[in-house]
FISETI-223427 format. One line per field, with one value per atom (N, C-alpha, C, O): residue number from 1; residue in one letter; x, y, z. Coordinates in nm, 2 decimals, always signed. Example, Ala and Ser with C-alpha at 12.3 -4.5 7.8 and 13.67 -1.06 7.14 Angstrom:
k	(1,1,1,1,2,2,2,2)
r	(A,A,A,A,S,S,S,S)
xx	(+1.32,+1.23,+1.32,+1.42,+1.28,+1.37,+1.29,+1.34)
yy	(-0.57,-0.45,-0.33,-0.33,-0.22,-0.11,+0.00,+0.11)
zz	(+0.78,+0.78,+0.78,+0.85,+0.71,+0.71,+0.79,+0.80)
END
This chain:
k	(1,1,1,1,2,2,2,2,3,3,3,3,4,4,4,4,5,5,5,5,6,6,6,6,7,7,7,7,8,8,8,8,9,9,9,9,10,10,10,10,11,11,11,11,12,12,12,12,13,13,13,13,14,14,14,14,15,15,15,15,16,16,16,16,17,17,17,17,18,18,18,18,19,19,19,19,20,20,20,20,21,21,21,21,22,22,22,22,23,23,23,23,24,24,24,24,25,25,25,25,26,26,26,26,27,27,27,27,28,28,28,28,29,29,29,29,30,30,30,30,31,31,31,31,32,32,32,32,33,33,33,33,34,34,34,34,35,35,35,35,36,36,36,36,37,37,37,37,38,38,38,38,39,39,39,39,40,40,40,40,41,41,41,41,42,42,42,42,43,43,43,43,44,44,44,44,45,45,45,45,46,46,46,46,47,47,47,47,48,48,48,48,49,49,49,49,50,50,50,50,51,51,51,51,52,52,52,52,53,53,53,53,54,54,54,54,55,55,55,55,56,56,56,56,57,57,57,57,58,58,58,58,59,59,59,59,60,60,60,60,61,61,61,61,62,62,62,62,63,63,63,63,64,64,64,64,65,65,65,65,66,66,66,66,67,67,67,67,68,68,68,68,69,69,69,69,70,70,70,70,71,71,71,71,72,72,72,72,73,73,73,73,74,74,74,74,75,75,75,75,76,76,76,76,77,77,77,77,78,78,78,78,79,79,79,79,80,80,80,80,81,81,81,81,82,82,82,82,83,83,83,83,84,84,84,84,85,85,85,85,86,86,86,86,87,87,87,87,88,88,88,88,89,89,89,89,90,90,90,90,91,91,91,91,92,92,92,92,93,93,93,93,94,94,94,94,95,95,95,95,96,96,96,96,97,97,97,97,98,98,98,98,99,99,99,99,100,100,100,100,101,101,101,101,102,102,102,102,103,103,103,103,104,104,104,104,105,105,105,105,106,106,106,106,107,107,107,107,108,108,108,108,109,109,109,109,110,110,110,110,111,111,111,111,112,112,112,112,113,113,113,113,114,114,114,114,115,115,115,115,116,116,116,116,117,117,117,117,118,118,118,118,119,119,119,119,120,120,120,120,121,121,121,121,122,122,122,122,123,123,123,123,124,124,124,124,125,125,125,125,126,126,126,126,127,127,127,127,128,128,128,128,129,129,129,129,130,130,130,130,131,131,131,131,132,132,132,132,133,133,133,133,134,134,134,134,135,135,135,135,136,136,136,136,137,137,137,137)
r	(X,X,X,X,X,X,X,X,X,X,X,X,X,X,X,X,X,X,X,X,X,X,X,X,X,X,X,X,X,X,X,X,X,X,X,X,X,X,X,X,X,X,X,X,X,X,X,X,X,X,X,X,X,X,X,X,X,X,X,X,X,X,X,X,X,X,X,X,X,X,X,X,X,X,X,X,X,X,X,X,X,X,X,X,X,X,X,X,X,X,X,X,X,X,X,X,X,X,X,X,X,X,X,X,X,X,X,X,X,X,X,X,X,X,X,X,X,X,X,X,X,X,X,X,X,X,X,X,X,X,X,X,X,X,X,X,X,X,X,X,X,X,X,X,X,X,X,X,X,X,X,X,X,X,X,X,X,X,X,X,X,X,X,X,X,X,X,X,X,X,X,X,X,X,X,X,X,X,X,X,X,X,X,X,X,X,X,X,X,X,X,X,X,X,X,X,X,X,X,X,X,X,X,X,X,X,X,X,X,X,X,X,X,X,X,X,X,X,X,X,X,X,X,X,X,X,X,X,X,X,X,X,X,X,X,X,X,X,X,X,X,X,X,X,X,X,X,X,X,X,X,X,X,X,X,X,X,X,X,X,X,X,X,X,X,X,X,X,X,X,X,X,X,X,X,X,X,X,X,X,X,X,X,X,X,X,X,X,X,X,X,X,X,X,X,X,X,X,X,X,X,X,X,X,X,X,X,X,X,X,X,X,X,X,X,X,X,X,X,X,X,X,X,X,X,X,X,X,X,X,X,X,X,X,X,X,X,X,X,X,X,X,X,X,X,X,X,X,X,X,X,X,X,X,X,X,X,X,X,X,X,X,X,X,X,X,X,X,X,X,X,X,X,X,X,X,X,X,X,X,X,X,X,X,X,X,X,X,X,X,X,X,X,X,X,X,X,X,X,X,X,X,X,X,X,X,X,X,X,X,X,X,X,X,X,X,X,X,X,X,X,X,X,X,X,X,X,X,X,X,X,X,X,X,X,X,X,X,X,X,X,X,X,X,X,X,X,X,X,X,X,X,X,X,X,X,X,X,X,X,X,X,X,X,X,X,X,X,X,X,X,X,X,X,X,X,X,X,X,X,X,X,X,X,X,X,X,X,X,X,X,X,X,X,X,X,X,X,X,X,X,X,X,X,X,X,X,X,X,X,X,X,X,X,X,X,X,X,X,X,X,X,X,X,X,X,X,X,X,X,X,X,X,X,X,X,X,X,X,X,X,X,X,X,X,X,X,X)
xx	(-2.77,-2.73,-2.74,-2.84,-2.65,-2.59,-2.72,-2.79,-2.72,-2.79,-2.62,-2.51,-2.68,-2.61,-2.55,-2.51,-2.54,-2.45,-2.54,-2.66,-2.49,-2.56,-2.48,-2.37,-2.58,-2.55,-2.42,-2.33,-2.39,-2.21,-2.12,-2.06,-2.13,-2.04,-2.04,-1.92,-2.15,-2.13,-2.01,-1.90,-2.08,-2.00,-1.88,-1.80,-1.80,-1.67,-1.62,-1.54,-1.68,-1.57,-1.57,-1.51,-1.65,-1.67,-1.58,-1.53,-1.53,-1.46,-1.49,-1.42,-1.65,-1.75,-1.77,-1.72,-1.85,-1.94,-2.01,-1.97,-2.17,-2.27,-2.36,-2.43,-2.37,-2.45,-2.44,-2.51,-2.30,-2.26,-2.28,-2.22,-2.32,-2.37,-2.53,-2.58,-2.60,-2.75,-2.78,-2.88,-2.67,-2.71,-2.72,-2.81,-2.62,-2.61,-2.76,-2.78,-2.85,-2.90,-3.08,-3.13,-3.13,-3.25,-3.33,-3.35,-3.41,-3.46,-3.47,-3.57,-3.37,-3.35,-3.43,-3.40,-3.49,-3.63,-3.58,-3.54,-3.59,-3.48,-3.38,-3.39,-3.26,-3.18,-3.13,-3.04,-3.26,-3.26,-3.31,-3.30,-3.37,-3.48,-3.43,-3.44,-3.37,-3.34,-3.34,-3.35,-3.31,-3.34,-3.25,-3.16,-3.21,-3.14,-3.20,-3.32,-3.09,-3.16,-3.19,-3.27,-3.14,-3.21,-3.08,-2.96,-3.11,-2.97,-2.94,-3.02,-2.81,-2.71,-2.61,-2.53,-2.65,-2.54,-2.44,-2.47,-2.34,-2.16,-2.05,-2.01,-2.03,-1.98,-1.86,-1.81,-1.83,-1.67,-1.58,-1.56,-1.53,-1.38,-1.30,-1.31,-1.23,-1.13,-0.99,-0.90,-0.99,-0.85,-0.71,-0.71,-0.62,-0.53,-0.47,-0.48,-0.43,-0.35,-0.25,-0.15,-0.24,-0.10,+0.01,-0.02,+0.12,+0.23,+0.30,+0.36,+0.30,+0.36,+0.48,+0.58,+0.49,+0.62,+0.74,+0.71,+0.84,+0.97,+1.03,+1.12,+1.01,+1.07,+1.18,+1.26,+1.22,+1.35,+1.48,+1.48,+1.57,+1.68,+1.71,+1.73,+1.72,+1.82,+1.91,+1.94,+1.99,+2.02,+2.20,+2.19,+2.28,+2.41,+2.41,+2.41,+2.41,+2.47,+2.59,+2.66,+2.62,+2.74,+2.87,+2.88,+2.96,+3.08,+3.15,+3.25,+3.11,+3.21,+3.30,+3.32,+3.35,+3.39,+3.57,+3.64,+3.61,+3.77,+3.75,+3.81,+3.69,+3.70,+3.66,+3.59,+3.71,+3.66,+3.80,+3.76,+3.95,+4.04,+4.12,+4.08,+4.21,+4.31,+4.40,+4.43,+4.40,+4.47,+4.39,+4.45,+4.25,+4.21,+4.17,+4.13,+4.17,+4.17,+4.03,+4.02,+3.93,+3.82,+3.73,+3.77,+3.62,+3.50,+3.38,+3.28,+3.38,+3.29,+3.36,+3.27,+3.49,+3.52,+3.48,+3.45,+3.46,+3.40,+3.26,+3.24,+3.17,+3.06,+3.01,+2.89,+3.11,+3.03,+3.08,+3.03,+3.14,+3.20,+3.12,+3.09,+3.10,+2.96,+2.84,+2.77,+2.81,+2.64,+2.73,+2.69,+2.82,+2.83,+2.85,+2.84,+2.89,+2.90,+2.74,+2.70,+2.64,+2.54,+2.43,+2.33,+2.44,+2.37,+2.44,+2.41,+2.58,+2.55,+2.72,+2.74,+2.81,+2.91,+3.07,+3.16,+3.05,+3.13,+3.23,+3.33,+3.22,+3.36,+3.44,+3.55,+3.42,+3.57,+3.66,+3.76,+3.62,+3.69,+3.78,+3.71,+3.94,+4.02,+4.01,+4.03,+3.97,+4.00,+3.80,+3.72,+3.77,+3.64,+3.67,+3.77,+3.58,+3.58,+3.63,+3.61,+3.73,+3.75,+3.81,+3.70,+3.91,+3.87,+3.98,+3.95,+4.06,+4.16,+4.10,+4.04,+4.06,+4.00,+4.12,+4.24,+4.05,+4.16,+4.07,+3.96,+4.11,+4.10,+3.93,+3.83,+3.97,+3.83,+3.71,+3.63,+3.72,+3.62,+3.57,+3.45,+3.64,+3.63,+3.56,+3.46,+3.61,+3.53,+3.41,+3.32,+3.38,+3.26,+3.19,+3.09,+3.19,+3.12,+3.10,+2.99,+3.21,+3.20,+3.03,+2.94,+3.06,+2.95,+2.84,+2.75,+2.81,+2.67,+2.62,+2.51,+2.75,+2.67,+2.64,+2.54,+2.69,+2.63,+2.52,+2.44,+2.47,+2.38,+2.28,+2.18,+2.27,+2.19,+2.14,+2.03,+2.20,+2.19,+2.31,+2.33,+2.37,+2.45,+2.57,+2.61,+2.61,+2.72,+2.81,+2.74,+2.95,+3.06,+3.05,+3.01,+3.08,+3.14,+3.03,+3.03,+2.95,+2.85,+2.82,+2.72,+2.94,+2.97,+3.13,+3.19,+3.19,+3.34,+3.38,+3.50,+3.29,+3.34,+3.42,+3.49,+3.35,+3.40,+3.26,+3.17,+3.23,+3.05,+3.11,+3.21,+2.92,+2.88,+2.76,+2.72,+2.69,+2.57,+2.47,+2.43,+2.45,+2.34,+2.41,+2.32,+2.53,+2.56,+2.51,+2.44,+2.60,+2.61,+2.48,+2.48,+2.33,+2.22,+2.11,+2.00,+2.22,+2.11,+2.18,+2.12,+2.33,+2.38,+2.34,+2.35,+2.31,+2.27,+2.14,+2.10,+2.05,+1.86,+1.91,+1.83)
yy	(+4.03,+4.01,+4.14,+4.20,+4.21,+4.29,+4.26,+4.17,+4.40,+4.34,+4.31,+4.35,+4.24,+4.15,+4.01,+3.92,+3.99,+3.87,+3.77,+3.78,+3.67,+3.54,+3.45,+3.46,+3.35,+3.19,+3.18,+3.22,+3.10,+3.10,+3.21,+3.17,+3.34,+3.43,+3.43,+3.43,+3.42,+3.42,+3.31,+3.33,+3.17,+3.05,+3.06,+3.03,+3.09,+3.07,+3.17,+3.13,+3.32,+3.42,+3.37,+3.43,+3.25,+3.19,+3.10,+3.07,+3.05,+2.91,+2.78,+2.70,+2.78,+2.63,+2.59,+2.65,+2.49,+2.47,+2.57,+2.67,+2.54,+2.58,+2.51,+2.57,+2.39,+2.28,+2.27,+2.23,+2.35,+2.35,+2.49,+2.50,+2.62,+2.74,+2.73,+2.78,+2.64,+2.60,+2.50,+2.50,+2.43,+2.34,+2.46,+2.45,+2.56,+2.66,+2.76,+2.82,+2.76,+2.81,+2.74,+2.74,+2.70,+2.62,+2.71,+2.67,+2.82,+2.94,+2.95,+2.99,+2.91,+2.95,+2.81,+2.70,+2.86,+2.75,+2.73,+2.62,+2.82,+2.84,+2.90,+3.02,+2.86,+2.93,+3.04,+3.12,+2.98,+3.10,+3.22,+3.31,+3.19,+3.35,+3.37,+3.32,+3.46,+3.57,+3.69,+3.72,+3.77,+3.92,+4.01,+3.94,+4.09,+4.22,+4.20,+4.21,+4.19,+4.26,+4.07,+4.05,+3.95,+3.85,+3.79,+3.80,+3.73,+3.68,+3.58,+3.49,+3.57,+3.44,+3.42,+3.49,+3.30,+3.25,+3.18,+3.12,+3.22,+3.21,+3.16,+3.23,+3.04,+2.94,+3.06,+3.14,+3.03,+3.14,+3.10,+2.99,+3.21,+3.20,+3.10,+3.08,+3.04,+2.90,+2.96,+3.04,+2.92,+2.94,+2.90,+2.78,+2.97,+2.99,+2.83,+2.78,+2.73,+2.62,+2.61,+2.69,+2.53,+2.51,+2.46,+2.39,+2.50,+2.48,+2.38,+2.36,+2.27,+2.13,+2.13,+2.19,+2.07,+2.09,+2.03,+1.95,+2.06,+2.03,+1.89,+1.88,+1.79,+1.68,+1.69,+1.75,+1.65,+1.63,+1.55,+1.44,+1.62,+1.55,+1.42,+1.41,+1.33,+1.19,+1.20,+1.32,+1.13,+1.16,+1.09,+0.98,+1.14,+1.05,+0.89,+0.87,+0.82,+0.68,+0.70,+0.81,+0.59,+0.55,+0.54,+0.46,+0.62,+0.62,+0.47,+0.45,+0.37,+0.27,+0.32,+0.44,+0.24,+0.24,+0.26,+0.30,+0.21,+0.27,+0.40,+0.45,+0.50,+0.63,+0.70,+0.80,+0.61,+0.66,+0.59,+0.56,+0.57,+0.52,+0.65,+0.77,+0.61,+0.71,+0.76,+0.69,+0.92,+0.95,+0.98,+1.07,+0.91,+0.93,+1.09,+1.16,+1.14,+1.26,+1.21,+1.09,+1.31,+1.25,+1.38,+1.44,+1.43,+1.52,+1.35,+1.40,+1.31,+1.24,+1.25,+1.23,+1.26,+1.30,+1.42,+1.43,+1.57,+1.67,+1.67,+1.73,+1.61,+1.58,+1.53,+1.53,+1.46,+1.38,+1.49,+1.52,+1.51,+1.60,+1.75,+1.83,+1.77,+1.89,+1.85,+1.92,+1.74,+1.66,+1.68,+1.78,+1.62,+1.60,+1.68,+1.66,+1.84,+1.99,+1.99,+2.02,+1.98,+2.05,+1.97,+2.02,+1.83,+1.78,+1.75,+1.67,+1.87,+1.89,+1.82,+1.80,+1.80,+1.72,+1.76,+1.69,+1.93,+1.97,+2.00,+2.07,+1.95,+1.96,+1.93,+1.97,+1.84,+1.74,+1.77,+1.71,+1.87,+1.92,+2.04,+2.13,+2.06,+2.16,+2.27,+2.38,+2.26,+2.34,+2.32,+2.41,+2.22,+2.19,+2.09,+2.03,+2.06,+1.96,+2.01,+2.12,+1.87,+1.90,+1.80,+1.77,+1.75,+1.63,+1.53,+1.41,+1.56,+1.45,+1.38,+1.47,+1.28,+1.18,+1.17,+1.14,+1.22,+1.23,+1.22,+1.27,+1.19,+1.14,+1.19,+1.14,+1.31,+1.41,+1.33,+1.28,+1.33,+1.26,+1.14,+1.13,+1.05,+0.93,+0.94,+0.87,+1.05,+1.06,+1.15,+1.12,+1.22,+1.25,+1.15,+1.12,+1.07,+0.96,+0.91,+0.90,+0.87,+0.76,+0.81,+0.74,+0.93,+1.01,+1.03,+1.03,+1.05,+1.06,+0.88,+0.84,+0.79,+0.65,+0.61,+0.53,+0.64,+0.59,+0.70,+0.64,+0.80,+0.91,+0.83,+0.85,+0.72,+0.64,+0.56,+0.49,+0.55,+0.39,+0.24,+0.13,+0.31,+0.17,+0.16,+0.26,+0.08,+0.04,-0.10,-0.19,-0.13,-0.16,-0.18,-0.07,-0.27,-0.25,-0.17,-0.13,-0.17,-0.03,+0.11,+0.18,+0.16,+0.24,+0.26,+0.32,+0.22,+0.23,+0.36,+0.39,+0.44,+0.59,+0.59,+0.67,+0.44,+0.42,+0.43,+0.38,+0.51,+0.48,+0.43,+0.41,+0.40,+0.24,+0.31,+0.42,+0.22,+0.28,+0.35,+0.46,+0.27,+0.34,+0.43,+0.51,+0.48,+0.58,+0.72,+0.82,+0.70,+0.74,+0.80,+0.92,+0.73,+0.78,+0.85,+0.89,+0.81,+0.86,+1.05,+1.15,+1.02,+1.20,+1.28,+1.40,+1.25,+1.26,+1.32,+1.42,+1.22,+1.35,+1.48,+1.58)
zz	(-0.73,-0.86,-0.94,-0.92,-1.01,-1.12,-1.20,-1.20,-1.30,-1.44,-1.55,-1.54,-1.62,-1.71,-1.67,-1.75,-1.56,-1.48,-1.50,-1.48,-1.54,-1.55,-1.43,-1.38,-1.41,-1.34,-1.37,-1.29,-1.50,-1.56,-1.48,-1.38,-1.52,-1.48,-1.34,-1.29,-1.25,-1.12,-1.07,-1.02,-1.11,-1.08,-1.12,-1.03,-1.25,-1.29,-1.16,-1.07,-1.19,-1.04,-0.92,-0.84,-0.88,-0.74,-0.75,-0.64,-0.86,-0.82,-0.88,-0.94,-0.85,-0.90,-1.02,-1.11,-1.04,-1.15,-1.16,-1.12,-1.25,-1.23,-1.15,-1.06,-1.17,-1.08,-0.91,-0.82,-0.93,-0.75,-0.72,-0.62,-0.76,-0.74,-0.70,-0.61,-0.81,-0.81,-0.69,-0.62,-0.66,-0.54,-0.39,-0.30,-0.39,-0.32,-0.29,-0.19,-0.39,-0.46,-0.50,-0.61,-0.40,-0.43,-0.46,-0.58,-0.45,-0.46,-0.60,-0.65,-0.66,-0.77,-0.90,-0.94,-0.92,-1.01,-1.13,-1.16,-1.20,-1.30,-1.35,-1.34,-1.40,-1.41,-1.49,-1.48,-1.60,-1.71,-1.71,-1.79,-1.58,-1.58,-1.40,-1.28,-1.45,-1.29,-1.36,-1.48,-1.21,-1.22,-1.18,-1.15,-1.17,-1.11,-0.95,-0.94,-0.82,-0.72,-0.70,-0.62,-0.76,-0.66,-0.61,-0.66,-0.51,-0.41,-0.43,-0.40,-0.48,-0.52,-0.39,-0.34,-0.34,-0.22,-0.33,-0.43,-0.28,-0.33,-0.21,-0.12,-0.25,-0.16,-0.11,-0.19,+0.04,+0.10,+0.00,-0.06,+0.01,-0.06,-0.02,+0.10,-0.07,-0.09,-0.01,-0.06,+0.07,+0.14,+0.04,-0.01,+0.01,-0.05,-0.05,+0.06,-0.14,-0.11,-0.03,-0.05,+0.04,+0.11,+0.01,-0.09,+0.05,-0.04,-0.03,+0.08,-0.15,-0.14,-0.04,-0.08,+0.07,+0.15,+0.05,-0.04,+0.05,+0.00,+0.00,+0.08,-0.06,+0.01,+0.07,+0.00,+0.21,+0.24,+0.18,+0.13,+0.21,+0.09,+0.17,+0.29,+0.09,+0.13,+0.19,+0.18,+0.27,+0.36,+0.24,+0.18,+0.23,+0.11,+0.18,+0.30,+0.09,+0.11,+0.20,+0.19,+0.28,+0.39,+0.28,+0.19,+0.30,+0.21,+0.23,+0.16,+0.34,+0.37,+0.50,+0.51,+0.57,+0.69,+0.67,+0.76,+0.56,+0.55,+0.54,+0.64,+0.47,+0.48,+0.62,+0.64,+0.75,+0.84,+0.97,+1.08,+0.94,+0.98,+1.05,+1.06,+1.09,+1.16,+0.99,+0.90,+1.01,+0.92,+0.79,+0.73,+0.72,+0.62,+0.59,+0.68,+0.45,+0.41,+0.34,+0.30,+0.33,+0.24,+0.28,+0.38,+0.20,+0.25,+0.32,+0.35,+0.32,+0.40,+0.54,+0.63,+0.60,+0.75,+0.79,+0.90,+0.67,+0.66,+0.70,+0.81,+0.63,+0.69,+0.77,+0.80,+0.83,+0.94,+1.05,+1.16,+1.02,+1.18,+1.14,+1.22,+1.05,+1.06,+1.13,+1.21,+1.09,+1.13,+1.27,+1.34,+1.31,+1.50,+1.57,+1.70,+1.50,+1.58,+1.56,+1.67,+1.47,+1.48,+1.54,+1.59,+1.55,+1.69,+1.82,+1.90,+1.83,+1.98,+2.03,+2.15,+1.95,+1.98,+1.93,+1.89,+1.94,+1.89,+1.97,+1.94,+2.09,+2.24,+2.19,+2.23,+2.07,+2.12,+2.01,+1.97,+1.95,+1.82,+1.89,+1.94,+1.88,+1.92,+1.82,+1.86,+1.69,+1.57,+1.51,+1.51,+1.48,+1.40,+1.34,+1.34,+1.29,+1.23,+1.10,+1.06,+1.00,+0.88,+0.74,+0.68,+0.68,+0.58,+0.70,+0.71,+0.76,+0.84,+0.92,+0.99,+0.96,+1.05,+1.15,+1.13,+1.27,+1.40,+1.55,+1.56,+1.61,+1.75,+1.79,+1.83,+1.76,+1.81,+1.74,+1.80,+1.61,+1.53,+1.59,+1.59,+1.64,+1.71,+1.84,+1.86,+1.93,+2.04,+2.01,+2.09,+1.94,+1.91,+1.84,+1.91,+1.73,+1.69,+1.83,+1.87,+1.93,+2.03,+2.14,+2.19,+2.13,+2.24,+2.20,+2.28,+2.04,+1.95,+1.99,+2.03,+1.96,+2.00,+2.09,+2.08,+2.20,+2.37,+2.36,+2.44,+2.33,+2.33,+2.29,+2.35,+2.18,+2.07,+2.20,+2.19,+2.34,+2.42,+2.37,+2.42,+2.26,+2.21,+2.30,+2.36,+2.32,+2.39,+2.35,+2.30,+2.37,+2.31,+2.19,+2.14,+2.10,+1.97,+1.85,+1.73,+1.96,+1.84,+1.92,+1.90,+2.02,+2.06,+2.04,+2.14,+1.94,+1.93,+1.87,+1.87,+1.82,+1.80,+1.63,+1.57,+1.58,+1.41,+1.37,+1.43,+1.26,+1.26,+1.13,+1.06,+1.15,+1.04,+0.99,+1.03,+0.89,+0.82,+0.91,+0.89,+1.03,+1.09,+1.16,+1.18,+1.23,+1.28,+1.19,+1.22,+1.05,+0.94,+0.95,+0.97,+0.92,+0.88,+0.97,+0.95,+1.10,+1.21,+1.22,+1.25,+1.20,+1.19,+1.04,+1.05,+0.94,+0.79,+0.81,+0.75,+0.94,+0.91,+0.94,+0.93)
END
């Protein structure tokens, strides 16, 4: 201990109370009478907080299964055929994926769903809500 430093001043630069510096601190009889030169245990330094993680975004609601026909123009054919190049299903696209719903799109949905284990009419390469939210995480 410093001359001038009190109990308070120790505890506020530590972090604590006072009652939790003095619990640190049995030695210490009273609090009002210390000295220069007497030894204050001072709990370790407090590891920095971890940083609230981010929530992850929602995943968009299912636009409905007509925006998902032969021929439809829409950004939800956009995105689904981004989600299906980036888990792994981007063979079947000649150009990439983009807003026209065309064949490729179909056999890539079709291959993400047998990938799932599903098979016939929930491996038809039309997705539905849960295709939809299983390409969306």
């Amino acid at each position: 201990m410093k001359s001038g430093q009190t109990l308070g001043v120790i505890a506020a630069s530590a972090g604590v109370s006072l009652a939790a510096l003095l619990g640190l601190n049995p030695q210490i009889k009273n609090p009002d009478v210390i000295h220069p030169g007497n030894k204050v245990n001072v709990p370790a330094s407090k590891p920095a907080p971890k940083p609230t993680p981010k929530p992850k975004p929602k995943a968009p609601a299912f636009p409905g299964a007509s925006k998902f026909k032969p021929g439809q123009v829409n950004q939800y054919v956009t995105q689904l055929g981004q989600a299906l190049v980036k888990k792994g299903y981007g063979q079947f696209y000649a150009i990439g994926p983009g807003p026209r719903w065309t064949e490729g799109d179909r056999l890539a949905v079709q291959a993400f769903q047998r990938a799932q284990g599903w098979s016939g009419s929930g491996a038809d390469g039309s997705p539905g809500p849960q295709t939809w939210a299983r390409l969306m995480k």
